[in-house]
C-alpha positions as CSV (number, residue, x, y, z in Angstrom):
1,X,30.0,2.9,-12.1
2,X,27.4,0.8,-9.6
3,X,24.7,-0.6,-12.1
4,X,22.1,1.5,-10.6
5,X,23.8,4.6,-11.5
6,X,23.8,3.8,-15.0
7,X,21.3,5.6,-16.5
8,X,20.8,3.4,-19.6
9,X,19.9,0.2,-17.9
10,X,16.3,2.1,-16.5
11,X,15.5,2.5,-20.2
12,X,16.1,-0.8,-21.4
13,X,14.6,-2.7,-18.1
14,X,11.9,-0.3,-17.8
15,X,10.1,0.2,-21.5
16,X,6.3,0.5,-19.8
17,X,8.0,3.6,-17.3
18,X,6.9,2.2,-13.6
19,X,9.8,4.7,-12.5
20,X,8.1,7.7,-14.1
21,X,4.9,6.3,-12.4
22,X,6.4,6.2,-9.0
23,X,8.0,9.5,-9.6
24,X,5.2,11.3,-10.5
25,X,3.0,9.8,-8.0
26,X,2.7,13.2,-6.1
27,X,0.8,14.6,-8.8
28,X,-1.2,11.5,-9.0
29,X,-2.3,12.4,-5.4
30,X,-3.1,16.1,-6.3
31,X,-5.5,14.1,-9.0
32,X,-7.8,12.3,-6.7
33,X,-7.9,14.3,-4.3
34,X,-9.6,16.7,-7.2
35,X,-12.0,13.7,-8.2
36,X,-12.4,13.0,-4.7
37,X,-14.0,16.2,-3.5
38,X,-15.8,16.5,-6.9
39,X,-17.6,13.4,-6.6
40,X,-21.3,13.5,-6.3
41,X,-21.7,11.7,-2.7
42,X,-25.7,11.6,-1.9
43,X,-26.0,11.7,1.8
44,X,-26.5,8.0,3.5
45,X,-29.5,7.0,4.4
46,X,-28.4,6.4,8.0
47,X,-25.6,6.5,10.2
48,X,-23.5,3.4,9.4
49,X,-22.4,1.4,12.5
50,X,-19.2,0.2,10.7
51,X,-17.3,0.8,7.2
52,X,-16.3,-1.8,5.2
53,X,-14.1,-2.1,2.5
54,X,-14.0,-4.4,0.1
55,X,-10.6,-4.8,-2.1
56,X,-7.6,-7.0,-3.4
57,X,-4.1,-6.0,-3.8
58,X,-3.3,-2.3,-5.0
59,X,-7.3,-1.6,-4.4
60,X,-7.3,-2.7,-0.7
61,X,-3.7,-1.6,0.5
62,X,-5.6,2.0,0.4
63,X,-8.4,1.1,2.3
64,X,-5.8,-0.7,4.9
65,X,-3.5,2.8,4.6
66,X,-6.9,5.1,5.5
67,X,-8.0,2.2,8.4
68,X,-4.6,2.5,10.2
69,X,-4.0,6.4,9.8
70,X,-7.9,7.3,11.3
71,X,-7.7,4.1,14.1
72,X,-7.3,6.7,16.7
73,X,-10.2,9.2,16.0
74,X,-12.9,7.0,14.0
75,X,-15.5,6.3,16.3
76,X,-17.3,3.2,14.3
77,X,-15.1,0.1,13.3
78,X,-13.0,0.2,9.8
79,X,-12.8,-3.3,8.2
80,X,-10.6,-4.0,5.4
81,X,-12.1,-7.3,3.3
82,X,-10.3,-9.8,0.9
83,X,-12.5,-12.2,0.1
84,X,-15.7,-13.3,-2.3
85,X,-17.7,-12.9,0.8
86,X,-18.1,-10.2,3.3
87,X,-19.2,-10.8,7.1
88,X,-22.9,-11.6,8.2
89,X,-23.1,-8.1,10.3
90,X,-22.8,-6.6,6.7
91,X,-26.2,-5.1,6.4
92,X,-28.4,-1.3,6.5
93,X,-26.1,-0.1,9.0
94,X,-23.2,-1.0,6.9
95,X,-21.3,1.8,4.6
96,X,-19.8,-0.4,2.0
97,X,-16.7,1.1,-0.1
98,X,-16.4,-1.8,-3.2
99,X,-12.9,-1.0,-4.2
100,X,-11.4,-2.2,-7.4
101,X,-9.1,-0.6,-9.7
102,X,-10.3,-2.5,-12.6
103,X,-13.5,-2.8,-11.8
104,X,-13.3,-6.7,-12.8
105,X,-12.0,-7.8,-9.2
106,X,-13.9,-11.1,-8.9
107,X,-13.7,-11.2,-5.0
108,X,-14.7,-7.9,-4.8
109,X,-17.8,-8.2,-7.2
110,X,-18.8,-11.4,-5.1
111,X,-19.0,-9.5,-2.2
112,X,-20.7,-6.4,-3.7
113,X,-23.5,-8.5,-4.9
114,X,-24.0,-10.4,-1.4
115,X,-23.8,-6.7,-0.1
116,X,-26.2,-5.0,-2.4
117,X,-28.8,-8.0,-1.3
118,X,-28.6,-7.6,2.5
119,X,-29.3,-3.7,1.7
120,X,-26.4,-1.9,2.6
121,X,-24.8,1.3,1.7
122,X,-22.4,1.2,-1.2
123,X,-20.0,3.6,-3.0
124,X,-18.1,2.5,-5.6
125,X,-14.5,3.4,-6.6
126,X,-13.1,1.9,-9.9
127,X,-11.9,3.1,-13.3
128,X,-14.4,1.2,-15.0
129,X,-15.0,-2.3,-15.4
130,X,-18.3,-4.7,-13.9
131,X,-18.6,-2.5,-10.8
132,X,-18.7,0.9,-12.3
133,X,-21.6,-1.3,-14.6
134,X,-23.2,-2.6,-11.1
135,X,-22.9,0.5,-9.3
136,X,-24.5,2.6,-12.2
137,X,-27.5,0.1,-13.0
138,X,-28.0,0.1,-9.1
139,X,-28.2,3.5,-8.4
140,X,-25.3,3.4,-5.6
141,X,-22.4,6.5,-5.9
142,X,-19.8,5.8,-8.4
143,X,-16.0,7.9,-8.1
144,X,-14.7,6.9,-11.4
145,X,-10.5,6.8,-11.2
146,X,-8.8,7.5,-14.1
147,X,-7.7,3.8,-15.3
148,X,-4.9,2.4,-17.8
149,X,-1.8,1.9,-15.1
150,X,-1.2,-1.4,-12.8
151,X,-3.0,-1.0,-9.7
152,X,0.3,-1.1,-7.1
153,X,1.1,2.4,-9.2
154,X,-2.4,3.7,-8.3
155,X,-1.9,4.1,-4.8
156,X,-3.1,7.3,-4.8
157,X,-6.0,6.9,-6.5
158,X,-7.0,4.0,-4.2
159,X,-6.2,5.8,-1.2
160,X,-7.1,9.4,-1.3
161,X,-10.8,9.4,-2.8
162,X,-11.7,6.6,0.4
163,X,-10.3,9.5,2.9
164,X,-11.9,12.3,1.3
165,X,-15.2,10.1,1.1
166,X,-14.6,9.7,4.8
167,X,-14.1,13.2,5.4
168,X,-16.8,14.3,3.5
169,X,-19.5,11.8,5.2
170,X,-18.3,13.5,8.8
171,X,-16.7,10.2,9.8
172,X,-13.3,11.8,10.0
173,X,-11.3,15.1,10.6
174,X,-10.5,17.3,7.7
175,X,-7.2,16.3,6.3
176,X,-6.6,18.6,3.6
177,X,-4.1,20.5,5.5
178,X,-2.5,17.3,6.2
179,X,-2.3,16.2,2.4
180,X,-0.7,19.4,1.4
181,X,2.2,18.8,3.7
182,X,2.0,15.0,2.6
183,X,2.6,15.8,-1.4
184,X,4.9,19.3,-0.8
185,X,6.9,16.4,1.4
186,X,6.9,14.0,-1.5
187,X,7.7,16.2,-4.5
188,X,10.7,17.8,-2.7
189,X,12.3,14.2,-1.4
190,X,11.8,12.3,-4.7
191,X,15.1,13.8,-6.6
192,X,16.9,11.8,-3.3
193,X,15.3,9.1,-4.2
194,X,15.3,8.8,-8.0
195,X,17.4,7.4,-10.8
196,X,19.3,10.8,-11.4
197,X,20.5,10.5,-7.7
198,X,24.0,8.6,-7.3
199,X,23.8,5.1,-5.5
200,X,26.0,6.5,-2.6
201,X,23.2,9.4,-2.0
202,X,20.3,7.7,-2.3
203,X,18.7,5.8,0.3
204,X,16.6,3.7,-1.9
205,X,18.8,2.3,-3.8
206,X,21.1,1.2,-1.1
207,X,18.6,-0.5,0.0
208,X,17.7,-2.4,-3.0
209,X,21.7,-2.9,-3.0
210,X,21.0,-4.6,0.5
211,X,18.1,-6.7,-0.6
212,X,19.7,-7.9,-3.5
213,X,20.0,-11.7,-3.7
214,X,18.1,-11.9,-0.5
215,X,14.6,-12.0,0.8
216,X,13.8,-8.5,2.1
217,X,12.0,-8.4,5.8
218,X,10.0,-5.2,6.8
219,X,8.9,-4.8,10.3
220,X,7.1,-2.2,11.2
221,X,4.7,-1.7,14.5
222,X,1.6,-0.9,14.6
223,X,-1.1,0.4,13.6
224,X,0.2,2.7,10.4
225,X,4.1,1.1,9.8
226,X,2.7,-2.5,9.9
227,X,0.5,-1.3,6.5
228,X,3.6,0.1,5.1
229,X,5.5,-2.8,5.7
230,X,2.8,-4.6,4.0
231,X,3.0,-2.2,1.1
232,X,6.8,-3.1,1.2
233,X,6.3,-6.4,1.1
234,X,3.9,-6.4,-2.0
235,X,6.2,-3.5,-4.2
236,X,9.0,-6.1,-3.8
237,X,6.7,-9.2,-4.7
238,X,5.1,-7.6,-7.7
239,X,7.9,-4.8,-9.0
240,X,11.1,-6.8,-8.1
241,X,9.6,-10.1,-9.0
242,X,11.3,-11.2,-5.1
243,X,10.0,-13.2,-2.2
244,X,9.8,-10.9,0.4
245,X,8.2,-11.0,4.1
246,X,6.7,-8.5,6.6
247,X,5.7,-8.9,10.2
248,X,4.4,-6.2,13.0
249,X,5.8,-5.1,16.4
250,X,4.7,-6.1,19.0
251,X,3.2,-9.0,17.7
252,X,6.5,-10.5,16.3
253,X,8.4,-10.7,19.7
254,X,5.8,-13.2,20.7
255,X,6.5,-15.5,18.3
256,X,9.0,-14.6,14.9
257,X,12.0,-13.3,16.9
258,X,12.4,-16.8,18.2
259,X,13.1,-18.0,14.4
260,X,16.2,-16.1,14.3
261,X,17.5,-18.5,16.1
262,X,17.4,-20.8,12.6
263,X,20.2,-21.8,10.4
264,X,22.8,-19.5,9.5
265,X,22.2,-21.0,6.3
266,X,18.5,-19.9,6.6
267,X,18.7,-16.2,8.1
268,X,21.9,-15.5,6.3
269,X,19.8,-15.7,3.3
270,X,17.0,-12.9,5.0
271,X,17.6,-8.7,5.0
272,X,15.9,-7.0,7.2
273,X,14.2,-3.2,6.9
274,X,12.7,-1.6,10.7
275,X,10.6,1.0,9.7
276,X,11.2,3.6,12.0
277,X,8.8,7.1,13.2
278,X,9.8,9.5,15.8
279,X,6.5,9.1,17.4
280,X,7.3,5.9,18.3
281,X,7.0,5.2,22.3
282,X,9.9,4.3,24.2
283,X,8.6,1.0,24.8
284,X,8.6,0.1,21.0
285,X,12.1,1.9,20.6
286,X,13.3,-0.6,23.3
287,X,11.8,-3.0,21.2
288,X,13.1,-2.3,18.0
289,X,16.5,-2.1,19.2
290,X,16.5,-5.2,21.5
291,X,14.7,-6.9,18.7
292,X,18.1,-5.8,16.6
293,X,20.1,-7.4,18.7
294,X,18.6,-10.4,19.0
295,X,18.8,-10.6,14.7
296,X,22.8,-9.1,14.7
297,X,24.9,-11.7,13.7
298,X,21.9,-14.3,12.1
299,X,20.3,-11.8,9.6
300,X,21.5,-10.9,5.8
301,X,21.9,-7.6,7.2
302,X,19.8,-5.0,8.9
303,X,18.8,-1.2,8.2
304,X,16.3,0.8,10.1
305,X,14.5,3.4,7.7
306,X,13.0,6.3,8.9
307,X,10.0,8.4,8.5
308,X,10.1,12.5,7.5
309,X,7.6,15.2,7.8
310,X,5.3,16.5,10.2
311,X,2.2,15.1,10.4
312,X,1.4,11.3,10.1
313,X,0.5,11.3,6.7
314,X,3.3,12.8,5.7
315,X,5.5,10.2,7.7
316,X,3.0,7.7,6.5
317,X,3.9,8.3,2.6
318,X,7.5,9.5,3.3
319,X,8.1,5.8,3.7
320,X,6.0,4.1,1.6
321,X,8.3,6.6,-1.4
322,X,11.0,5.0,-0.1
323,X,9.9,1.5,-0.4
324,X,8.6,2.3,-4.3
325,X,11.9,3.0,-5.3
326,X,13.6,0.7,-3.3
327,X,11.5,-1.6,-4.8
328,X,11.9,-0.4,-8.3
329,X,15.8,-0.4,-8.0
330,X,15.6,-4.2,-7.3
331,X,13.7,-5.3,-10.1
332,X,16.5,-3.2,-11.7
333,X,19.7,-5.4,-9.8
334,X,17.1,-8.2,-10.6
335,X,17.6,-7.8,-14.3
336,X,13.8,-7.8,-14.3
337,X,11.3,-5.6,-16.1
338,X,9.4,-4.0,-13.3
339,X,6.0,-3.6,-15.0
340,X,4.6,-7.2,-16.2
341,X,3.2,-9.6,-13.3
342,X,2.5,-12.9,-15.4
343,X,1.9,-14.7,-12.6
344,X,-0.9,-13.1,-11.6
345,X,-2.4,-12.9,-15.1
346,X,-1.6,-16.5,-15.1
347,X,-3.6,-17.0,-12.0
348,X,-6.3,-14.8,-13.2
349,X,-6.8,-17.1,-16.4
350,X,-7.1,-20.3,-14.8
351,X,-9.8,-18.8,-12.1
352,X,-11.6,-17.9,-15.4
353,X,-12.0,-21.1,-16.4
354,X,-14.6,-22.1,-13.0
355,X,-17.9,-20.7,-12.9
């Protein structure tokens, strides 16, 4: 029996249950979307000229997921920021979403402060933490998340409530219909993808089967598959414990396919994922598959994944489910608990140390 069919090896790799977390992450969604219509949002006290959201990691992959899916039909600019400092247009005219599932993000409590003093608009989304103190004390709208879980398994917390506050503000089309199809979508596709589902059945772990021992690539084009190759990317880094890489089409023909041209030693070594959508244009299908080509023979291997559903944010989450459990199922072949990231926490303590 293929390791990954075993059903014992899940409970002894995975004692803190990051599979039950992924699996019940359709229910997480129904969740926020609750606290995100409940939330008291006092009307702004102008019309922004650009939204900016502040975030690191699990807190600003949402922000990036709601930036790419609205791209088409948001009339004002959507920034995503990852850093201690926001941009000098941040001002009155700015709506400011301070992201942090924690609520003890230092970058993003830098750059709420430096916000809060050039006067613009904030909301606040966090479970608890310095910002839900900040926002409170300053009078700015506060959606409190429910908290306790790493912030990669919060997706939906961190993704949903910044839509709906979106929605709700009139900067954006109503989705609800949208999210209904997205979370019917995911709770009837996740038995495919779970542990119960035999290795030769289930696409995510044939992909983590694929990855295994190699560096996992995920291209994907833009706008909405490049953030879910990024979300790849990250699942494998922090769940698998495994360098991994992403890139976007078209920007990688200009420069990355040329790379392919390494080693054997060297792309031998890489697996790549080509996150596929039937919306896709013909251009970029020419793309993908001459960009195929060009990798056939140098990569680890190559499998193109595709979305499911009807509108895009079904598609959208159709793959990132996909990736979770791919993810997941490597840490698995990884002998790796999924859950811990003491690298981070490492980090975390020696940026403690500076004032």
């Amino acid at each position: 029996m293929p390791k990954l069919d075993d059903g014992k090896v899940f409970k002894e790799q995975d004692p803190q249950g990051m599979g039950e977390l992924i699996y019940q992450f359709p229910e997480q969604c129904e969740k926020a979307f609750d606290i995100g219509m409940k939330a008291e949002l006092p009307p702004l006290k102008q019309k922004p000229a650009q939204v900016v959201l502040f975030g690191m990691g699990g807190s600003a992959i949402g922000g990036d997921l709601v930036r790419s899916l609205l791209e088409s039909e948001m009339e004002i600019p959507f920034l995503v920021l990852r850093d201690y400092t926001p941009p000098a247009f941040v001002g009155p005219q700015t709506l400011v979403l301070a992201s942090s599932y924690s609520g003890n993000t230092e970058e993003t409590l830098s750059a709420y402060d430096i916000a809060k003093k050039k006067g613009a608009q904030i909301i606040a989304i966090t479970s608890g933490g310095e910002l839900a103190k900040k926002a409170a004390a300053d009078g700015f709208p506060l959606v409190t998340i429910p908290g306790g879980i790493m912030p990669r398994a919060a997706l939906g917390y961190s993704f949903v409530p910044i839509l709906l506050i979106l929605q709700r503000l009139g900067l954006c089309k109503d989705k609800t219909a949208e999210f209904k199809e997205m979370v019917g979508l995911i709770k009837k596709v996740r038995d495919k993808l779970s542990p119960g589902a035999p290795a030769a059945d289930n696409q995510s772990k044939q992909l983590a089967e694929h990855f295994y021992g190699k560096i996992p690539c995920i291209y994907g084009s833009q706008p909405w598959k490049a953030v879910v190759a990024t979300r790849w990317k990250g699942q494998m880094n922090e769940n698998a414990k495994n360098t991994a890489a992403w890139n976007a089409f078209p920007e990688l023909n200009h420069n990355e396919t040329v790379g392919w041209e390494a080693p054997p030693a060297v792309t031998k070594q890489i697996a790549v994922a080509i996150l596929k959508d039937r919306e896709d244009s013909p251009k970029m299908q020419k793309r993908m598959e001459a960009t195929a080509t060009i990798m056939r023979g140098h990569a680890g291997g190559i499998d193109e994944v595709w979305s499911s559903g009807d509108s895009v944010l079904a598609r959208m989450f159709s793959l990132i489910h996909i990736g979770d459990w791919a993810s997941y199922y490597l840490a698995i072949l990884n002998g790796i608990d999924p859950t811990p990231v003491k690298s981070i926490d490492y980090l975390k303590g020696q940026l403690a140390t500076v004032k």
